[in-house]
C-alpha positions as CSV (number, residue, x, y, z in Angstrom):
1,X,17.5,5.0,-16.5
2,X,15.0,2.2,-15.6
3,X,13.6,0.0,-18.4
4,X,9.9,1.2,-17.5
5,X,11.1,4.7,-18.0
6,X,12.9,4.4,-21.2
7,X,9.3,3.1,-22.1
8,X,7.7,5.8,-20.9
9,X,9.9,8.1,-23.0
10,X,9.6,6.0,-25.9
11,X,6.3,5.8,-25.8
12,X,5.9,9.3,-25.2
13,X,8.2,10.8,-28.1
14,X,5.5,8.9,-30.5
15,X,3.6,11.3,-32.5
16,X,-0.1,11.2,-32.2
17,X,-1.8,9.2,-34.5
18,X,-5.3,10.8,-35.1
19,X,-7.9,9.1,-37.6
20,X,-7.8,10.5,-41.1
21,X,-11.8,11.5,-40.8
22,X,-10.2,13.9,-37.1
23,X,-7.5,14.7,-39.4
24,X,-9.6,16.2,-42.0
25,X,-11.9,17.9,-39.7
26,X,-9.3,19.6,-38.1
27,X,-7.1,20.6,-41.4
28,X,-10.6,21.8,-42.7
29,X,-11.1,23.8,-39.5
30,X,-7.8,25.6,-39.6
31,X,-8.3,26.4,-43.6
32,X,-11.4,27.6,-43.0
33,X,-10.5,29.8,-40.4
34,X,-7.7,30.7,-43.0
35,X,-8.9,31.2,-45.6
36,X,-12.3,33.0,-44.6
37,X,-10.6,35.7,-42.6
38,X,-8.5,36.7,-45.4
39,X,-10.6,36.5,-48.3
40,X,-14.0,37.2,-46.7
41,X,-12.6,39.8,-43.5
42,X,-9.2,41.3,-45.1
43,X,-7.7,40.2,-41.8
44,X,-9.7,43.0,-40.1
45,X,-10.8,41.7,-36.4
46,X,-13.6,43.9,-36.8
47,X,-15.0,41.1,-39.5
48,X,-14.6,38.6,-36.3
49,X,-16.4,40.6,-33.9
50,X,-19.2,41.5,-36.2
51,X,-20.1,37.8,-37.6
52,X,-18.5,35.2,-35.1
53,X,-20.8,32.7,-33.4
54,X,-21.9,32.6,-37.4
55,X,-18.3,31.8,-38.4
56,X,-17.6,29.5,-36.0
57,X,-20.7,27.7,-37.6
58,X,-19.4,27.6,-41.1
59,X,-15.8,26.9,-39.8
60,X,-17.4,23.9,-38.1
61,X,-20.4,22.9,-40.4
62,X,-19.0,22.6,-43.5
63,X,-16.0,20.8,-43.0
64,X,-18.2,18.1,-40.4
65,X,-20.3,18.2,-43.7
66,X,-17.9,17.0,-45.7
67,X,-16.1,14.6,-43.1
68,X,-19.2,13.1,-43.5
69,X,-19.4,13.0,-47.3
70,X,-15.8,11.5,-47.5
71,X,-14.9,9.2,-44.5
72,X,-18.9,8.1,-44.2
73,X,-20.4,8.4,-47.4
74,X,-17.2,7.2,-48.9
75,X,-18.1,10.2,-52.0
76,X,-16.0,10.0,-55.2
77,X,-14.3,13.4,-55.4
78,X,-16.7,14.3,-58.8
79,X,-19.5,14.0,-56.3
80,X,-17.3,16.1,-53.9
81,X,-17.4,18.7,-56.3
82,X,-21.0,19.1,-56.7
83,X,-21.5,19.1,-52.9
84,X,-19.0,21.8,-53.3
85,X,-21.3,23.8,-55.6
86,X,-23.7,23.1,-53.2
87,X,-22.1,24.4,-50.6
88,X,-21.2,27.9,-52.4
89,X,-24.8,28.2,-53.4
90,X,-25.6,28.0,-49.2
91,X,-23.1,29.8,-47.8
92,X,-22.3,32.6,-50.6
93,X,-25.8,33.0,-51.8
94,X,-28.5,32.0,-49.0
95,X,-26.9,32.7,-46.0
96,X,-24.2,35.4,-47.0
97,X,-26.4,37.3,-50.1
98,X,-22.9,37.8,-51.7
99,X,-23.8,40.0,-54.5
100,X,-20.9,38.4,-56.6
101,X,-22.6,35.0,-56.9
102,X,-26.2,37.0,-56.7
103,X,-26.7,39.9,-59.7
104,X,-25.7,39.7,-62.9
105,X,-23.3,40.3,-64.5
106,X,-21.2,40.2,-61.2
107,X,-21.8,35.9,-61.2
108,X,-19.8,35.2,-64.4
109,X,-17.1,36.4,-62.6
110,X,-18.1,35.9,-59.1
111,X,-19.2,32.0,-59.5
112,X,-15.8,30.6,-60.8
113,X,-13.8,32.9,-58.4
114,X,-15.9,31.0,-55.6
115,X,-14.9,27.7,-57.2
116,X,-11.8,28.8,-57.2
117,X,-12.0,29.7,-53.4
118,X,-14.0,26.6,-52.2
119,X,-12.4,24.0,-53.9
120,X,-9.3,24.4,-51.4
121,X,-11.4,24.1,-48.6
122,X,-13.0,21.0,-49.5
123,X,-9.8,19.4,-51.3
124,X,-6.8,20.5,-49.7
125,X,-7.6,18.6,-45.9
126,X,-8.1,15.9,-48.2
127,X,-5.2,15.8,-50.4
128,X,-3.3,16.3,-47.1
129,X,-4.3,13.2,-45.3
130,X,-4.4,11.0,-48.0
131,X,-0.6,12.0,-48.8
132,X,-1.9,13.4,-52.5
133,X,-1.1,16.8,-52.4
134,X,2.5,16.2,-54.0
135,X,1.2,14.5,-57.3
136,X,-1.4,17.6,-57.1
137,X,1.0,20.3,-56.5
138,X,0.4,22.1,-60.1
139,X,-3.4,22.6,-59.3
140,X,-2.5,23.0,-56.0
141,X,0.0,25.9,-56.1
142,X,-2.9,27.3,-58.9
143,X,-5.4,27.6,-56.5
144,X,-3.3,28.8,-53.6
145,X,-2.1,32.1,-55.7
146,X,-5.6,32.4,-56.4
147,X,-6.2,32.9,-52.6
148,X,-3.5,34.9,-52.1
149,X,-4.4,37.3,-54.7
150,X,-8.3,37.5,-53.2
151,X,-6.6,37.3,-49.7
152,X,-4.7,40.6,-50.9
153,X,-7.0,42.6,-52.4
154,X,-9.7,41.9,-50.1
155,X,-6.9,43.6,-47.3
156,X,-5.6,46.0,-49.4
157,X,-8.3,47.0,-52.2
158,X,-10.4,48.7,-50.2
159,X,-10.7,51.2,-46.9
160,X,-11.6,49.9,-43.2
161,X,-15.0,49.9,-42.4
């Protein structure tokens, strides 16, 4: 082999260094995606054919939001978390009229289950490119059976529509 095309090779067996802010978009994207279809949709294509321009908003909006917030704005992550609330309050109650963060007494239960779904989507992308999910993992694997449990009833709990 030539010594141009071992460099080629070399430099072709690199992995791709993207910037943490592309990083996070796309990690944000994917858990979006994710997370939405199971806990939202009960992995039921129907739930993408009914709403999905409008997904493909949120998918994109809110984690180009918070791209913004972090790699921009440079946010602490306590200010994260009231953009967070922020975000529930616009997509769950404005947008969606989910009546579990809507009527009472549904929110008391309702609110801190969409904390507990939220907070993953805004944290976890960052965790992950900033190499912190490891010293997280307690909260981390907390909030991840929480999914799975709302990923599993929302399948399972209740009949197709």
């Amino acid at each position: 082999m030539t010594t141009s095309a071992k460099e080629r090779l070399t430099a072709m067996s690199k992995p791709i260094q993207m910037p943490d802010w592309a990083r996070y978009l796309l990690l944000g994207f994917l858990l979006w995606c994710l997370v939405d279809f199971g806990t939202a949709g009960g992995f039921r294509i129907a739930y993408f054919k009914t709403y999905g321009p409008t997904l493909l908003l949120f998918y994109l909006g809110y984690p180009l939001v918070f791209t913004a917030l972090i790699f921009r704005f440079h946010w602490s992550q306590k200010r994260l978390f009231i953009a967070t609330l922020v975000g529930i309050f616009l997509v769950e109650a404005v947008f969606a009229r989910n009546p579990l963060v809507t009527t009472f007494p549904a929110l008391i239960l309702g609110i801190p289950l969409a904390i507990l779904v939220y907070a993953p989507l805004t944290y976890f992308p960052l965790w992950i490119v900033r190499r912190e999910i490891a010293r997280r993992r307690a909260l981390a694997v907390g909030l991840t059976i929480v999914e799975l449990v709302i990923m599993m009833l929302t399948t399972f709990g209740q009949s197709p529509s």
